[in-house]
PDB file of N, CA, C and O in Angstrom, chain B, residues numbered from 101:
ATOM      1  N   UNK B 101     120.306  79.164 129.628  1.00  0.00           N
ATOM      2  CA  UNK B 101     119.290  79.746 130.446  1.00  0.00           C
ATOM      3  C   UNK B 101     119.116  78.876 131.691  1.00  0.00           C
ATOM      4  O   UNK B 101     118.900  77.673 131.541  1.00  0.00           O
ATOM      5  N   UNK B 102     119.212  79.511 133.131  1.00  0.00           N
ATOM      6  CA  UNK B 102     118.612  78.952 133.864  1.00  0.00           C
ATOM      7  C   UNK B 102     117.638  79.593 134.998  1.00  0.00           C
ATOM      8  O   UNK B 102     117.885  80.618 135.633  1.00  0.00           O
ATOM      9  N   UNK B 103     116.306  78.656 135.142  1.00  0.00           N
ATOM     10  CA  UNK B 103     115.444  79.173 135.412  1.00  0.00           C
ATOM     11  C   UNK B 103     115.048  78.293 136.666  1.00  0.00           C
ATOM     12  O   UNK B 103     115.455  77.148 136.864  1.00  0.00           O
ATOM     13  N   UNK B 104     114.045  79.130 137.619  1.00  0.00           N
ATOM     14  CA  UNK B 104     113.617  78.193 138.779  1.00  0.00           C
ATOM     15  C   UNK B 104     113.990  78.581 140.127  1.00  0.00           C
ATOM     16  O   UNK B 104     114.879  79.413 140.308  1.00  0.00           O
ATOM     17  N   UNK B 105     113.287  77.963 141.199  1.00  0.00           N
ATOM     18  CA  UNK B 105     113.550  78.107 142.518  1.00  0.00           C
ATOM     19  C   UNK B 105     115.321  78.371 142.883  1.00  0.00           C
ATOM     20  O   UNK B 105     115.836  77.321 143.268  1.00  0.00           O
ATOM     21  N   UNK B 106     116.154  79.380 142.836  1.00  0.00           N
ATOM     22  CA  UNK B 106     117.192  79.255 143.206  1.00  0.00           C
ATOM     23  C   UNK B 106     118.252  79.802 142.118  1.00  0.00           C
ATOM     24  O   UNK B 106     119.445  79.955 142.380  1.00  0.00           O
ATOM     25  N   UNK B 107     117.707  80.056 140.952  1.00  0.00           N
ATOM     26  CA  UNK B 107     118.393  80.135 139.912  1.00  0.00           C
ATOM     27  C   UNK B 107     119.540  81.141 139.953  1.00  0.00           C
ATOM     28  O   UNK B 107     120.604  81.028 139.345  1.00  0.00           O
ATOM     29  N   UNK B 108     119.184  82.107 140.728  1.00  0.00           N
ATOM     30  CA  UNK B 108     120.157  83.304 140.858  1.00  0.00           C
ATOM     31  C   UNK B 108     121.116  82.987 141.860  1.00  0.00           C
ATOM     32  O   UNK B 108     122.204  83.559 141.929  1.00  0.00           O
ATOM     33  N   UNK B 109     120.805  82.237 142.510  1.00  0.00           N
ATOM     34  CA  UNK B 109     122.305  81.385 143.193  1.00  0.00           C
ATOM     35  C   UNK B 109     123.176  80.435 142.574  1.00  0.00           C
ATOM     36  O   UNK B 109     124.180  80.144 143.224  1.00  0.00           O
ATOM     37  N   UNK B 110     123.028  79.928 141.549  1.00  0.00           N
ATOM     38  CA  UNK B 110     123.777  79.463 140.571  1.00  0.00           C
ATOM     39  C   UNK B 110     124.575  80.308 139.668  1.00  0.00           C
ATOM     40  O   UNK B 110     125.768  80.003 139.686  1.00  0.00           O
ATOM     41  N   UNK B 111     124.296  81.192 138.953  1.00  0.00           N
ATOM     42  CA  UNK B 111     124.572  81.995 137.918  1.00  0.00           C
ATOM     43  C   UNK B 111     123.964  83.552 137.957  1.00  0.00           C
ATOM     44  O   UNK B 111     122.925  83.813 137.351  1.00  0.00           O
ATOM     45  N   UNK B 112     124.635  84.490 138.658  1.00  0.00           N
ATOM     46  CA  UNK B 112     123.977  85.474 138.663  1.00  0.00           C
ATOM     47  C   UNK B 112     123.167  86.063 137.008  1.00  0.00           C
ATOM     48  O   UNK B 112     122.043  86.541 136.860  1.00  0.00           O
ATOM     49  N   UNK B 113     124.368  85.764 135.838  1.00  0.00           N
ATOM     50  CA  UNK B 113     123.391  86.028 134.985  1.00  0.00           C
ATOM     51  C   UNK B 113     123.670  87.924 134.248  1.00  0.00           C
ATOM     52  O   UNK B 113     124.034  88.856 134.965  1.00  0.00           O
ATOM     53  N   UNK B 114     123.473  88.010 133.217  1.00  0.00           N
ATOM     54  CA  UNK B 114     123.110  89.486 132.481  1.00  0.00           C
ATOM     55  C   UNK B 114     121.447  90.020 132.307  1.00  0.00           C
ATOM     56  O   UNK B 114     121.316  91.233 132.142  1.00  0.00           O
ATOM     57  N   UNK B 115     120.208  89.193 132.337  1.00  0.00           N
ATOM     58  CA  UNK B 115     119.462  89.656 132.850  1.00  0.00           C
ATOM     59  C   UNK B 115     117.856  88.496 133.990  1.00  0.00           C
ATOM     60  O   UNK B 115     117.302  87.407 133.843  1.00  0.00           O
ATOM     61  N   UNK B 116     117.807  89.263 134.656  1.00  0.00           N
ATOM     62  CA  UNK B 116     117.085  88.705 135.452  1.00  0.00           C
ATOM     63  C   UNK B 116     115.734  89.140 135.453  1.00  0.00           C
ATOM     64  O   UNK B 116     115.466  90.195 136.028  1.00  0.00           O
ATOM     65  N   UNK B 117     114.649  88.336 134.771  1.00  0.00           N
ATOM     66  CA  UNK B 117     113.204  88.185 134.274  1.00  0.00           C
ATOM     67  C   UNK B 117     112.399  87.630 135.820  1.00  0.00           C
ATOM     68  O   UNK B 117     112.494  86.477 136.241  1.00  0.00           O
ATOM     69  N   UNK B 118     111.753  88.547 136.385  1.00  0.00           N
ATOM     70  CA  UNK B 118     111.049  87.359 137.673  1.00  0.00           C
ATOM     71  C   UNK B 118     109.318  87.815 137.282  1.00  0.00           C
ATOM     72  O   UNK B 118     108.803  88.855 136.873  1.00  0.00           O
ATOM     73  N   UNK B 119     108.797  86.483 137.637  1.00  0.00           N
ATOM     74  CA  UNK B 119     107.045  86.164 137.157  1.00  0.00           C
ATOM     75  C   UNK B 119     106.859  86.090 138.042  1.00  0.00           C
ATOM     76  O   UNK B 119     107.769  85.732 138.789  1.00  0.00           O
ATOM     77  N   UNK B 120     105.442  86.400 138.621  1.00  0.00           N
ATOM     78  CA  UNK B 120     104.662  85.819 139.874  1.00  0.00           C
ATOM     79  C   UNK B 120     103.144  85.724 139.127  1.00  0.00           C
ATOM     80  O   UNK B 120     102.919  86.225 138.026  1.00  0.00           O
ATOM     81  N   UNK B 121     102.453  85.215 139.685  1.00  0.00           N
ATOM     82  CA  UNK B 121     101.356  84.685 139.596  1.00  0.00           C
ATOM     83  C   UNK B 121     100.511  84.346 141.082  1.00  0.00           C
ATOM     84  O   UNK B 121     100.773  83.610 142.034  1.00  0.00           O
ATOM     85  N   UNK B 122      99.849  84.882 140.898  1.00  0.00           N
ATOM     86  CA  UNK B 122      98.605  85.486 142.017  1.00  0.00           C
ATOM     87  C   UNK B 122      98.355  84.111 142.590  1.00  0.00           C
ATOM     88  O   UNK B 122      98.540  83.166 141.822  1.00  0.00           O
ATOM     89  N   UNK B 123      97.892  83.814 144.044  1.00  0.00           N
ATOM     90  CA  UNK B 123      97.917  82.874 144.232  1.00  0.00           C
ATOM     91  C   UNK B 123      96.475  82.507 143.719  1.00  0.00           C
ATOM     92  O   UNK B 123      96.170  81.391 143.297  1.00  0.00           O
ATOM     93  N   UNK B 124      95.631  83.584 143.808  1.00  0.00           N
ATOM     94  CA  UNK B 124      93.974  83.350 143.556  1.00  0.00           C
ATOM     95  C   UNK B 124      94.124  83.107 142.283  1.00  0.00           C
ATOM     96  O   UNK B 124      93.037  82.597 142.014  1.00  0.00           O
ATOM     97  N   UNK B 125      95.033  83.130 140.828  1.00  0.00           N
ATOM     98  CA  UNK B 125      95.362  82.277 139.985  1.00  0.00           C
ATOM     99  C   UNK B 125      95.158  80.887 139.933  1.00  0.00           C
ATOM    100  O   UNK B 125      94.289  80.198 139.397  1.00  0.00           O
ATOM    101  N   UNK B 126      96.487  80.540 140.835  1.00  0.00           N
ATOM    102  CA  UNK B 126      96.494  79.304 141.117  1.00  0.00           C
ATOM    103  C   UNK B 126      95.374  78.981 141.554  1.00  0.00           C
ATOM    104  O   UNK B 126      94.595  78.717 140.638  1.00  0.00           O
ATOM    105  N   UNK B 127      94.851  78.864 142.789  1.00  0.00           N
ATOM    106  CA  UNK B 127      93.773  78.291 143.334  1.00  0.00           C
ATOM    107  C   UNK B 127      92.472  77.975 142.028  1.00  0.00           C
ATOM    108  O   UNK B 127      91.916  76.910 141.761  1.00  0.00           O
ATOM    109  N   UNK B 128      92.280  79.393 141.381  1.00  0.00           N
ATOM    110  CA  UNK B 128      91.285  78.697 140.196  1.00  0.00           C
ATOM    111  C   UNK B 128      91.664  77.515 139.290  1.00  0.00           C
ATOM    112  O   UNK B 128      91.002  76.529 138.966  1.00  0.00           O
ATOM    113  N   UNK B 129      92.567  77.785 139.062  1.00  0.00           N
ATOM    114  CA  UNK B 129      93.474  76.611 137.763  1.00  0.00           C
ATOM    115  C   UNK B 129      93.455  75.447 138.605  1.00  0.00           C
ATOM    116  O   UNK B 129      93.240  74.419 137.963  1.00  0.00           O
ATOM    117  N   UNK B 130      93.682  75.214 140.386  1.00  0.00           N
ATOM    118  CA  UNK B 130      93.598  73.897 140.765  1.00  0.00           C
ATOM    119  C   UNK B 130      91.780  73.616 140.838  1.00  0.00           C
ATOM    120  O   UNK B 130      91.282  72.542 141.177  1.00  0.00           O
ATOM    121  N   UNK B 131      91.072  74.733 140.473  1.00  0.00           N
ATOM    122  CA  UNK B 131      89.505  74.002 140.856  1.00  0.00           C
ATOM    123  C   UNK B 131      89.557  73.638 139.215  1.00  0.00           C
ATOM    124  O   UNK B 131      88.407  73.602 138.778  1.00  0.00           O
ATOM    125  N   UNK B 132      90.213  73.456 138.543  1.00  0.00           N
ATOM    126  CA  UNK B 132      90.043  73.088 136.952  1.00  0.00           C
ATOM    127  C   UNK B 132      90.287  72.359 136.417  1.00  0.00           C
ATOM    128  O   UNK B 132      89.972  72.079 135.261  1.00  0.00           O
ATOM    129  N   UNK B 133      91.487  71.412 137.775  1.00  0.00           N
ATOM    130  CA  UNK B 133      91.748  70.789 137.232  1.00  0.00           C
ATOM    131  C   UNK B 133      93.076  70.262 136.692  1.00  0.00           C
ATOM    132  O   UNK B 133      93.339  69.233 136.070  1.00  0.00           O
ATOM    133  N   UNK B 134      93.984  71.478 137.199  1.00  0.00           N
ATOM    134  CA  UNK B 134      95.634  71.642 136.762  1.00  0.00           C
ATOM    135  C   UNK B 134      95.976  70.619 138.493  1.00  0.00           C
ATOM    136  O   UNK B 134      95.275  70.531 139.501  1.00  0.00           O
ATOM    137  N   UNK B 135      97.278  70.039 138.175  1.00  0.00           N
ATOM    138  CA  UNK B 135      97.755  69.468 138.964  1.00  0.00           C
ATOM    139  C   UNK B 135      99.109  70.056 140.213  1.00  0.00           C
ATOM    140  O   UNK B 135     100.083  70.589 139.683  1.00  0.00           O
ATOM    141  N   UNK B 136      99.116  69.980 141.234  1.00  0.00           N
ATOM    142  CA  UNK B 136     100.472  70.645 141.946  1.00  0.00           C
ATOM    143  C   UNK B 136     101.676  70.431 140.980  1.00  0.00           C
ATOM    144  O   UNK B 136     101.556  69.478 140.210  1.00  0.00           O
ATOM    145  N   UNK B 137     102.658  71.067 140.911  1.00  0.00           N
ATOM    146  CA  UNK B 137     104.104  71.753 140.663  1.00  0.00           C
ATOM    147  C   UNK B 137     104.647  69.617 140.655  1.00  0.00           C
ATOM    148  O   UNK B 137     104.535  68.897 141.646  1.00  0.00           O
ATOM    149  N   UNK B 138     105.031  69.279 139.651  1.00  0.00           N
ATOM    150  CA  UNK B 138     105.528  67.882 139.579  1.00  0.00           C
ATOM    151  C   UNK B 138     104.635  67.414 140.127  1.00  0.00           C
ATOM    152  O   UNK B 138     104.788  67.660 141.323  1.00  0.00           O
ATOM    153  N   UNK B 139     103.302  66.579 139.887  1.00  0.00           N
ATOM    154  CA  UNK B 139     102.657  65.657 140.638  1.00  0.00           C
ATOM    155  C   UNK B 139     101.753  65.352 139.947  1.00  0.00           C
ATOM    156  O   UNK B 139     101.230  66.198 139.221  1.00  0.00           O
ATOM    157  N   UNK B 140     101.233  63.812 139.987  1.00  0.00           N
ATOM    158  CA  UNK B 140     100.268  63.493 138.900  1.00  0.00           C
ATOM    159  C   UNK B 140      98.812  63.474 139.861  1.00  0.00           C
ATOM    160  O   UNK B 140      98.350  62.352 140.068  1.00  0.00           O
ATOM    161  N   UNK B 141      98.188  64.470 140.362  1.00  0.00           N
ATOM    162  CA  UNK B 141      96.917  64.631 140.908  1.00  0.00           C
ATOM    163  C   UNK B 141      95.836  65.558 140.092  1.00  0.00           C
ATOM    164  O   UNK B 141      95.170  66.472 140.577  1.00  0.00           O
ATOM    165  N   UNK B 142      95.826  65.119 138.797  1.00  0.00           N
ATOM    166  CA  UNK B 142      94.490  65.833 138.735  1.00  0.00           C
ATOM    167  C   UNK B 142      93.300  66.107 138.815  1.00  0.00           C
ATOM    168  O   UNK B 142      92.655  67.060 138.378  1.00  0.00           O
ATOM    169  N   UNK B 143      92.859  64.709 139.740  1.00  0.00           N
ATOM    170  CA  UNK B 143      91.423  64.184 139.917  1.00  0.00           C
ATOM    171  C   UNK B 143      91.870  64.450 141.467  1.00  0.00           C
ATOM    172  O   UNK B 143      90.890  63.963 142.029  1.00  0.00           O
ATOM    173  N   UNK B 144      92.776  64.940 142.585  1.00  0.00           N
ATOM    174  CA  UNK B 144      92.722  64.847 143.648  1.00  0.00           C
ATOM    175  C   UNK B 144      91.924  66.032 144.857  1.00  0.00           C
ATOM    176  O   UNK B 144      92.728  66.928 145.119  1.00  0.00           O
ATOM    177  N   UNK B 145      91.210  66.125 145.253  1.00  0.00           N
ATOM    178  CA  UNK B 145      90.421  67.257 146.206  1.00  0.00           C
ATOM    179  C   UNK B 145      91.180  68.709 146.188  1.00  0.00           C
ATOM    180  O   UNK B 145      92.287  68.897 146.692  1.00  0.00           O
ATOM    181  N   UNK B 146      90.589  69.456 145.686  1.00  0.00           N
ATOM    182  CA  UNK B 146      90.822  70.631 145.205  1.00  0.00           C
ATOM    183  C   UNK B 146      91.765  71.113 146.588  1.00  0.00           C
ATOM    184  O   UNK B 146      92.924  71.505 146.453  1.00  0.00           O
ATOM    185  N   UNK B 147      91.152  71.029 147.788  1.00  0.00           N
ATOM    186  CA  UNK B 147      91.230  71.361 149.283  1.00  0.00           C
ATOM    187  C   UNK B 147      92.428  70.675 149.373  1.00  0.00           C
ATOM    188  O   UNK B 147      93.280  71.485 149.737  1.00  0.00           O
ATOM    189  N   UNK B 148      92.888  69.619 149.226  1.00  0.00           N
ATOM    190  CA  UNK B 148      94.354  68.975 149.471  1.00  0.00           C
ATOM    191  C   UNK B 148      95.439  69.936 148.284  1.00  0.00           C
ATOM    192  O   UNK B 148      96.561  70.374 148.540  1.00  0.00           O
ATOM    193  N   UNK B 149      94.675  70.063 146.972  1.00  0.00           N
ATOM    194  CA  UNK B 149      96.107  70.706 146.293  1.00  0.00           C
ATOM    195  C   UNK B 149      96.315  72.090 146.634  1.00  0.00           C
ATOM    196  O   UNK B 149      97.432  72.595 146.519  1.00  0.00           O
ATOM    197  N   UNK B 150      95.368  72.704 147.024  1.00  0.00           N
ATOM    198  CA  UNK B 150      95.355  73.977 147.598  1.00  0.00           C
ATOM    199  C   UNK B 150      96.130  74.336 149.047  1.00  0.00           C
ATOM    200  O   UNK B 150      96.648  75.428 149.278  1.00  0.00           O
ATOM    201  N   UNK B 151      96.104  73.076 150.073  1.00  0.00           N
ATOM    202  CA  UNK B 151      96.781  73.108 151.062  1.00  0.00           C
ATOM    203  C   UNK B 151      98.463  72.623 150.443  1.00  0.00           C
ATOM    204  O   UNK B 151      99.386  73.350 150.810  1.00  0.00           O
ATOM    205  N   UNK B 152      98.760  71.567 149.643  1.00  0.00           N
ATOM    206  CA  UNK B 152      99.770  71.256 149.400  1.00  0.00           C
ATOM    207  C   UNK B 152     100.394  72.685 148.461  1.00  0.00           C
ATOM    208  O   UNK B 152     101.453  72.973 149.018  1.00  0.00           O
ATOM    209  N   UNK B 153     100.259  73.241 147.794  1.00  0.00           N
ATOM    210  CA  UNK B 153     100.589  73.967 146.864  1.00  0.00           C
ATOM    211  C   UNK B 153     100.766  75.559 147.923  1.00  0.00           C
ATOM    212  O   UNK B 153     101.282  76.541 147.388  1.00  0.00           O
ATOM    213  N   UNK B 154     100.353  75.629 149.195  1.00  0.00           N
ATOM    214  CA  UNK B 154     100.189  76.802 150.261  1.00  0.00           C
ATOM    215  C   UNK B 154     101.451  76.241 150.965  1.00  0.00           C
ATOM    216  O   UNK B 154     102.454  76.952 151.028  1.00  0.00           O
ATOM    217  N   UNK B 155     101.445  75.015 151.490  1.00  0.00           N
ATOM    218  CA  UNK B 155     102.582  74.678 152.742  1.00  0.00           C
ATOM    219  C   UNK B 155     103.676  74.815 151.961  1.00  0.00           C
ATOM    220  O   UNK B 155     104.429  75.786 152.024  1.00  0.00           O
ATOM    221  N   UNK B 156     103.863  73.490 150.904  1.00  0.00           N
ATOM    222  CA  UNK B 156     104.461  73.341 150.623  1.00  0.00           C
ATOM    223  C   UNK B 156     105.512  73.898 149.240  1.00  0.00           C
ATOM    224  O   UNK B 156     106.724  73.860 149.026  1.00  0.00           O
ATOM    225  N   UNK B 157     104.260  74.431 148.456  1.00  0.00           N
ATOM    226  CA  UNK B 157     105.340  74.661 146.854  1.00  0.00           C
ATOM    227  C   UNK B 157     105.484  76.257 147.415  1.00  0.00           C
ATOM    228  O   UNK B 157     106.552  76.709 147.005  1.00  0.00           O
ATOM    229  N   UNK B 158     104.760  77.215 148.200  1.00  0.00           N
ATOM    230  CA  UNK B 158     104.777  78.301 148.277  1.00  0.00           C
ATOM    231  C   UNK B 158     106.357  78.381 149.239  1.00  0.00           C
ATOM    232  O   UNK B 158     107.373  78.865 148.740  1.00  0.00           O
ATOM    233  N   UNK B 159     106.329  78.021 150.153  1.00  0.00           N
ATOM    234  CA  UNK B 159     107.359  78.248 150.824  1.00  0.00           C
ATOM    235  C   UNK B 159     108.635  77.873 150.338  1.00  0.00           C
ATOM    236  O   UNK B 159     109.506  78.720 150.532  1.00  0.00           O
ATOM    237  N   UNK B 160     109.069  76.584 149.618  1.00  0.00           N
ATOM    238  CA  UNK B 160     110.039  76.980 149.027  1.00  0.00           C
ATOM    239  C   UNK B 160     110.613  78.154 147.648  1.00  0.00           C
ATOM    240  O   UNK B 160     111.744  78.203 147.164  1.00  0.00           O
ATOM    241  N   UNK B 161     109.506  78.926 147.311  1.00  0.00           N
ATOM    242  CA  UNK B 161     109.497  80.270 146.605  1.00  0.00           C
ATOM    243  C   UNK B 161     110.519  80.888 146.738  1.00  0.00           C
ATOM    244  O   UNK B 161     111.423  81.272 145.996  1.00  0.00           O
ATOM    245  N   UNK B 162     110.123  80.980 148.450  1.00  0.00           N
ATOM    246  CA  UNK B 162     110.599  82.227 149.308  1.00  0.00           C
ATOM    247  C   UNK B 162     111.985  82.407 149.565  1.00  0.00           C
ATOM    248  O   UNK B 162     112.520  81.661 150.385  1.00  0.00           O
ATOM    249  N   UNK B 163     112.706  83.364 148.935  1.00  0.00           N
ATOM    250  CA  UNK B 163     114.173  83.220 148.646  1.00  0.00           C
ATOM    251  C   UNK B 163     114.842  84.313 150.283  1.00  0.00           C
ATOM    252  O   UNK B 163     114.540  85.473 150.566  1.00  0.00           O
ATOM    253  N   UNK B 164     115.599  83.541 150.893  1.00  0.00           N
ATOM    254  CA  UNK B 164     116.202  84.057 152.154  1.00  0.00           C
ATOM    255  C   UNK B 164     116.718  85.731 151.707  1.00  0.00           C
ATOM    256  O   UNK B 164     116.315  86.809 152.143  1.00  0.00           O
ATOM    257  N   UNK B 165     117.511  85.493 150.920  1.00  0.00           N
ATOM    258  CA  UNK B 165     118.183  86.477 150.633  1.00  0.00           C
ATOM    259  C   UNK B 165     117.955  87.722 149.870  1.00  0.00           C
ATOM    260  O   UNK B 165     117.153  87.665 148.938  1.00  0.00           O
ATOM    261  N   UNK B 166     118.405  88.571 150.070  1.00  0.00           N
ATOM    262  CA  UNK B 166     118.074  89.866 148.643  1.00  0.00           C
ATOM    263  C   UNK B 166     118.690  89.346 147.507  1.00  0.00           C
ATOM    264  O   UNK B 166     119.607  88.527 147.553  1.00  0.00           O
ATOM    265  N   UNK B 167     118.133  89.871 146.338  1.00  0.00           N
ATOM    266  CA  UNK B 167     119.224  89.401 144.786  1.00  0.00           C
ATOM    267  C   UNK B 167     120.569  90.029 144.715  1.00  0.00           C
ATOM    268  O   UNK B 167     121.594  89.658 144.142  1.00  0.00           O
ATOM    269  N   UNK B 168     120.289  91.145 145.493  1.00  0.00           N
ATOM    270  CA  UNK B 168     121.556  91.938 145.177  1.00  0.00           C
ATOM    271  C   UNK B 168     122.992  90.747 146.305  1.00  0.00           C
ATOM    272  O   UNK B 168     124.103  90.417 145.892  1.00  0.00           O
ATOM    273  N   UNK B 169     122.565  90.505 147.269  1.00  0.00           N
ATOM    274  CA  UNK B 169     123.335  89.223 147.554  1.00  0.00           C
ATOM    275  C   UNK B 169     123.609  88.355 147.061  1.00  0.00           C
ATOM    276  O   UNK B 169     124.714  87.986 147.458  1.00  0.00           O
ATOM    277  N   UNK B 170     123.031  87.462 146.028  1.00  0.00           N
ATOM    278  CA  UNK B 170     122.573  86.017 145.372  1.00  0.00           C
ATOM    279  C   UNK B 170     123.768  86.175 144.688  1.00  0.00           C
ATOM    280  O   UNK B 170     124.135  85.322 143.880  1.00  0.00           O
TER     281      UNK B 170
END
């Protein structure tokens, strides 16, 4: 199994499962207390993981291509 940012450019694969999760998800789970994507901040200003987790974890999501390309 491989899973993650990119995965379908590695191994197209026999079936392809994709999750999303609301960002207004996220944002509650960081006022709770959950930490950014790899990072040990769980005591850090809600307002910083919310900006870090917007610039940064969101945009690498964003896959250039269609799947049917990948």
């Amino acid at each position: 199994m491989i899973y993650g940012i990119g995965a379908s450019y590695i191994h197209k694969g026999d079936t392809l499962i994709y999750y999303d999760l609301a960002r207004w998800e996220i944002q509650l789970r960081y006022r709770k207390g959950m930490p950014n994507f790899k990072q040990d901040n769980d005591d850090e200003d809600v307002l910083k993981k919310i900006k870090r987790g917007f610039f940064i974890e969101q945009k690498q999501e964003r896959n250039p291509l269609p799947l049917s390309e990948a």
